[in-house]
N, C-alpha and C positions, 0 to 999 in steps of 0.2 A: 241374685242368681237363683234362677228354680231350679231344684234338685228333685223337684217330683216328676214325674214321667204323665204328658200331658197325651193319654191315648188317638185321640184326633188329628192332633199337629202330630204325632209318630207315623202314623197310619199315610198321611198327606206327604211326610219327606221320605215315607220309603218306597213313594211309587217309581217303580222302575224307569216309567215312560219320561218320565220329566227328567230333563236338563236343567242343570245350575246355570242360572248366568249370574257368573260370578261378579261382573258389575253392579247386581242387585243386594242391595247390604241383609236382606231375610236371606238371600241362596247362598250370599257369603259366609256364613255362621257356619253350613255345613261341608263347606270345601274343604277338601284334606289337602296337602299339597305329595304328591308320590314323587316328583322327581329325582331326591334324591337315591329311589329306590331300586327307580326306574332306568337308571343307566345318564343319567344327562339334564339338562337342565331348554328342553326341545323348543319349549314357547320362547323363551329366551331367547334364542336364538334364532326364531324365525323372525320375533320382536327386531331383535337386532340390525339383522340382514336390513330390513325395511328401515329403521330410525337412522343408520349409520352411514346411508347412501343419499344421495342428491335428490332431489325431490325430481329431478329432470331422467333418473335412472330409473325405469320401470324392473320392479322385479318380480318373478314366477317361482313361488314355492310351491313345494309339492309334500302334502302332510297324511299321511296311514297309519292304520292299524286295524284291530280286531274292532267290529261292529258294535256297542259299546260298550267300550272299554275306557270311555272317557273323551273321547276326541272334540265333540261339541261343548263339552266345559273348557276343555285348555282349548278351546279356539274361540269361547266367549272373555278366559281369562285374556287372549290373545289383541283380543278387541278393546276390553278398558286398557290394558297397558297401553297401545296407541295410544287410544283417544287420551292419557294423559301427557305425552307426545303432540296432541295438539294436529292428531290425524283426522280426517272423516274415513270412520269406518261400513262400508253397507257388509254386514254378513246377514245371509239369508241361506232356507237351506234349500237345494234345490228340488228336493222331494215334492213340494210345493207343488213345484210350477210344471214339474216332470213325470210322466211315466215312466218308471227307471226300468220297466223292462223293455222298451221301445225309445229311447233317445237319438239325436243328430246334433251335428254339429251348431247346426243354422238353430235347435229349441237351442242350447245353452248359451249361444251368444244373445237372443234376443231375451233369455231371462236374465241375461247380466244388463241387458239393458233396461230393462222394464225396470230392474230392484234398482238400478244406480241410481236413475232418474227420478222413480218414486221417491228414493230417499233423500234425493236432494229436495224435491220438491214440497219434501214435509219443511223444509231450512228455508224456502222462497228462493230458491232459483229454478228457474221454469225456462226450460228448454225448450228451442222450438226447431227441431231439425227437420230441414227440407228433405231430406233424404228419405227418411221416414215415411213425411205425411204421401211423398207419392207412391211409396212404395204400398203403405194402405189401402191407397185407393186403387192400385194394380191389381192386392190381392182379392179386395171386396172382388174386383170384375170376374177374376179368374177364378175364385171359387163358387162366384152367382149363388153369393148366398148375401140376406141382408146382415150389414153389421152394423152398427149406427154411430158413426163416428165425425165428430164435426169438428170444422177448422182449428177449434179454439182445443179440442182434447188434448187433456196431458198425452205424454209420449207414452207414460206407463198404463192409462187410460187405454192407449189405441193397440200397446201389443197383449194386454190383458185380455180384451175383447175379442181379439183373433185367437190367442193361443186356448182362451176359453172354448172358439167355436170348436178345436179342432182338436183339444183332450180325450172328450169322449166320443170321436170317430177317428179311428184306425184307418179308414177310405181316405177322409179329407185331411189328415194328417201326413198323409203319404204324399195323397195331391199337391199338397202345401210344400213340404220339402222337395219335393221334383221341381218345383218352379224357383224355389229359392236357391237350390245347389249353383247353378251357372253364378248368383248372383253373392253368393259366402264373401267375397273379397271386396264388394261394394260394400254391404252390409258393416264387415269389419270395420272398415276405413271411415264408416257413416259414424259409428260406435266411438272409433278412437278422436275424431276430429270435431263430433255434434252434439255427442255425450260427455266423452269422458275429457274432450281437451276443453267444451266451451264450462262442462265442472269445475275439472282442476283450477281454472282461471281466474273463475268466480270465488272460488274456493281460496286461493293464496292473497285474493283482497281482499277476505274476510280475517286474514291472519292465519289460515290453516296450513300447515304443512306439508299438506298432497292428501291422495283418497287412497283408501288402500278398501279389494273388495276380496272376501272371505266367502267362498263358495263349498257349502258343507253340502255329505248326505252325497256328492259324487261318486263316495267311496262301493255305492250300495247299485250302481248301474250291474244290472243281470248279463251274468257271462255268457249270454244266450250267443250260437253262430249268427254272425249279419255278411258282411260284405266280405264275399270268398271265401266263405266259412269261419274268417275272423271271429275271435269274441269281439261282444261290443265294446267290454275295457279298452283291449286291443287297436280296435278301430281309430276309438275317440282318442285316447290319450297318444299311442305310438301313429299312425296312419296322420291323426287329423292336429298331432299334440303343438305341429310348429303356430298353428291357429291358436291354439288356447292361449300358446305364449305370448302372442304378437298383440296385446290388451297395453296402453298406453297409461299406463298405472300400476300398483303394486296389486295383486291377486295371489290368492294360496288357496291351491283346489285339494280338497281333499279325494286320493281315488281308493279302486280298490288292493286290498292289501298281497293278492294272488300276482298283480305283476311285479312285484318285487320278487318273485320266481320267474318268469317269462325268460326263453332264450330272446327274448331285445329286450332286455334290461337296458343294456348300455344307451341302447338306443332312443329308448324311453328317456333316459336321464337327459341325453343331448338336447334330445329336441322341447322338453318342457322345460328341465333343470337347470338348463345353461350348463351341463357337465358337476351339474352339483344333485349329489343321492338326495331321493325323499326321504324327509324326518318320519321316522316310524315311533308309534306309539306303543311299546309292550305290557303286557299283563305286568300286576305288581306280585313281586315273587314271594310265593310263599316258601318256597323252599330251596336249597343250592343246589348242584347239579349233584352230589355224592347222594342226593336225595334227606340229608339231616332238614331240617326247621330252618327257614331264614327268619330271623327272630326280629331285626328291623321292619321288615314286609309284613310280616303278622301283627308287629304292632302298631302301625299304618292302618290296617285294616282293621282291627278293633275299633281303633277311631273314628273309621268311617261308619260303625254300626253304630258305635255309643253317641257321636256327634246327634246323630240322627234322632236320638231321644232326646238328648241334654245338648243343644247348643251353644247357650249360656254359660257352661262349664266350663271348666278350665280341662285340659287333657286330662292332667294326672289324677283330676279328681274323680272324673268319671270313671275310671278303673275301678273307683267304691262303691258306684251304681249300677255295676255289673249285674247283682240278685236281682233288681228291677227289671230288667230285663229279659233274663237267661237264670234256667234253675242253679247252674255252675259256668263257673270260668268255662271249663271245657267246651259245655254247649256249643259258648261263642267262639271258641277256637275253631269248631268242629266244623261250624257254617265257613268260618273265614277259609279254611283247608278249602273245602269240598268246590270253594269258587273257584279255586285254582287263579285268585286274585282277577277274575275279568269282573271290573264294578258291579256293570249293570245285572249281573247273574249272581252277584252276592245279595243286591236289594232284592232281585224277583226273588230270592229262597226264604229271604227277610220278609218281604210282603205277604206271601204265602203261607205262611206259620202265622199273620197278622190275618189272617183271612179264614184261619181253623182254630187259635185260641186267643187270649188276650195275654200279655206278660204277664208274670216271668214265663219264657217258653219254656215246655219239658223237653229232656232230650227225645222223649218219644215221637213227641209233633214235629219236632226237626229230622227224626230220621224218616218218619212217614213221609214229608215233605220232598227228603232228599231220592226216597226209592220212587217216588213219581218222577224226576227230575230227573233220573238212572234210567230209567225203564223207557220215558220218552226220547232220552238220545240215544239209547242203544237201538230201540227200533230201525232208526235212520240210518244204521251202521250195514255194509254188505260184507259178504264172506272176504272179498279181496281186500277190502278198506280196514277189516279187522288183520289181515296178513301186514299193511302196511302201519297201522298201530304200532305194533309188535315190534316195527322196524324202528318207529321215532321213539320207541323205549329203548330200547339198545345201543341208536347210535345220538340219541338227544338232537338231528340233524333232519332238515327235511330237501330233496331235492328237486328240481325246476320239473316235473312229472305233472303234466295234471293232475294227474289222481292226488298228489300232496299237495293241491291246491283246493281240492274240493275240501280236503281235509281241514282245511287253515277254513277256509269259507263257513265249513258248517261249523265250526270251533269244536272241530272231536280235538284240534291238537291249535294249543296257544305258542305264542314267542314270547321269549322272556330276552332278559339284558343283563349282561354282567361286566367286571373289568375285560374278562377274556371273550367278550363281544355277544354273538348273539345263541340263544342255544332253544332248542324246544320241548316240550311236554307236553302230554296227552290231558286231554277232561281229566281232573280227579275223579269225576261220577264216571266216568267209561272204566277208568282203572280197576275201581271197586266190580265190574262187572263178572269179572270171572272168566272171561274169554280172551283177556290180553295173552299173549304167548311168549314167557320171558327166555 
């Protein structure tokens, strides 16, 4: 067990950008587990939903939360758990393959199609759907552009090559979905019966228990107005959501976390849910609702700082290599506070202080750290949006309002989880600002 604090390998687990995939045994070292902190036990149970049903029952989960706050690790955890289940899992994310400010129905089904196939075809099953190949050579004609695609191309090959042409032009992206819309219900059905059933099929000879496909990074499509002034969330999920559902296989899209406010909630729930709520992911709490310390949530998130130095270690020991670290205990209480428990803004504070001195941090570099980190999101803040602040301090409650949406989006205010369900709080860093109005 190393008890020294290897500055490089720190430096490297505390970059914000990176995702654990917890099926990887280097990323599993640093996985804390929050749920029990967190209200529930949500992987679990979306695990379940899927193991515990027929492999002939497709099913549509629907997984949110705060941008990250962890959702792509519990839905890489989400992935080994199957595949020990004896699932084939494709998660990918769809950022990829997507401009999330400009999305359609017709990109998301053809990138579920591209990643299945792809990924089957890394395992030697090589599809060859007719469907498809003429549908290729329809759109080569109609977009009269050259695209170079030959009998024998893989499927992910041939929608790779078109979604490529048509990424970086806005014109011929448009052109493309105008020609596809009439065609959404071929497309589907090409998907369910050339893809995903000549898969499945292939797949339960091979001894596998069905495919399950995990679409991350959905959650992050831009509320920009589109159709009738819709948001795009809107559109895709409630307007278009009985399509996402109707995928002949188990799928769990992640969206974003502002229609879980929307007057069609309910609606939303029917038509992707099957009548069952999206699992939401909340902040790990730092503190209870009377405002005292949550003292299991804080020391959760120690863990996640200390892990990140001392892997190797066992929990309770690393509480002794706290100086290594941090000039005092406090420091690291200080940082763990001020995340207001959202992961990825505990490591960016972590990384940052890794980018101005070397351990142990003083508290002065963390607070210099943190009045950047104050100053940058109060900027973003308007005079009305600090009136409604003021509001989710007083009533711990946010309601279906845009504006308390924007609120949740830019994360000026987190959701948290408790026995008595769900409750909300503001940035710690906005708090400290001085303009909250109690």
């Amino acid at each position: 067990m190393d008890k020294k604090l290897h500055l490089p390998t720190f430096f490297k687990a505390c970059n914000p950008a990176k995702t654990l995939v917890v099926g990887n045994p280097e990323d599993q070292q640093y996985y804390i587990d929050f749920s029990a902190v967190r209200g529930g036990r949500i992987i679990e149970a979306l695990g379940r939903t899927i193991a515990r049903l027929s492999p002939d029952e497709p099913t549509c989960q629907l997984f949110t939360g705060h941008i990250g706050c962890g959702k792509s690790t519990e839905l890489f955890r989400l992935k080994a758990y199957l595949e020990e289940k004896q699932f084939h899992v494709v998660y990918f994310e769809s950022s990829q393959d997507l401009d999330m400010a400009d999305v359609d129905i017709s990109d998301i089904l053809l990138s579920i199609a591209r990643s299945v196939s792809e990924s089957l075809e890394e395992i030697g099953i090589r599809l060859r759907p007719r469907y498809f190949n003429n549908l290729f050579n329809d759109v080569k004609n109609f977009l009269q552009t050259p695209i170079d695609l030959s009998a024998e191309a893989e499927l992910s090959v041939g929608i790779a090559k078109i979604t490529a042409k048509t990424k970086d032009s806005p014109q011929m992206r448009e052109q493309l979905r105008q020609h596809l819309e009439p065609r959404t219900q071929g497309i589907l059905a090409a998907i369910n019966e050339e893809v995903l059933g000549q898969g499945i099929k292939e797949l339960k000879r091979r001894g596998k228990s069905g495919l399950v496909v995990i679409v991350d990074n959905l959650d992050r499509v831009d509320p920009r107005p589109v159709h009738s002034k819709r948001s795009q969330p809107e559109y895709l999920f409630i307007d278009r959501g009985s399509q996402l559902r109707s995928l002949n296989c188990h799928v769990v899209y992640t969206l974003p976390l502002a229609l879980m406010f929307s007057n069609e909630y309910e609606t939303l729930k029917n038509r992707m849910g099957g009548g069952v709520a999206p699992k939401v992911l909340p902040m790990v709490p730092i503190q209870l609702r009377d405002g005292s310390d949550y003292q299991q949530g804080m020391a959760l998130l120690r863990q996640l700082v200390l892990a990140r130095a001392f892997p190797q270690v066992e929990a309770e020991k690393r509480l002794h290599l706290i100086p290594e670290v941090f000039d005092h205990r406090e420091t690291l209480d200080r940082i763990c506070r001020i995340s207001g428990g959202h992961v990825r803004n505990l490591l960016g504070l972590l990384y940052n202080c890794l980018q101005q001195e070397d351990p142990p941090f003083s508290r002065s570099c963390l607070e210099s750290v943190i009045k950047g980190y104050r100053d940058d999101l109060a900027l973003a803040v308007d005079e009305s949006e600090w009136e409604l602040l003021s509001q989710v301090v007083q009533q711990q409650s946010v309601r279906g309002d845009k504006e308390y949406q924007t609120l949740l989006r830019s994360m000026f205010v987190y959701e948290y989880r408790d026995s008595s369900g769900r409750w909300f709080g503001i940035n710690p860093a906005l708090a400290e600002s001085g303009k909250i109005l109690i």
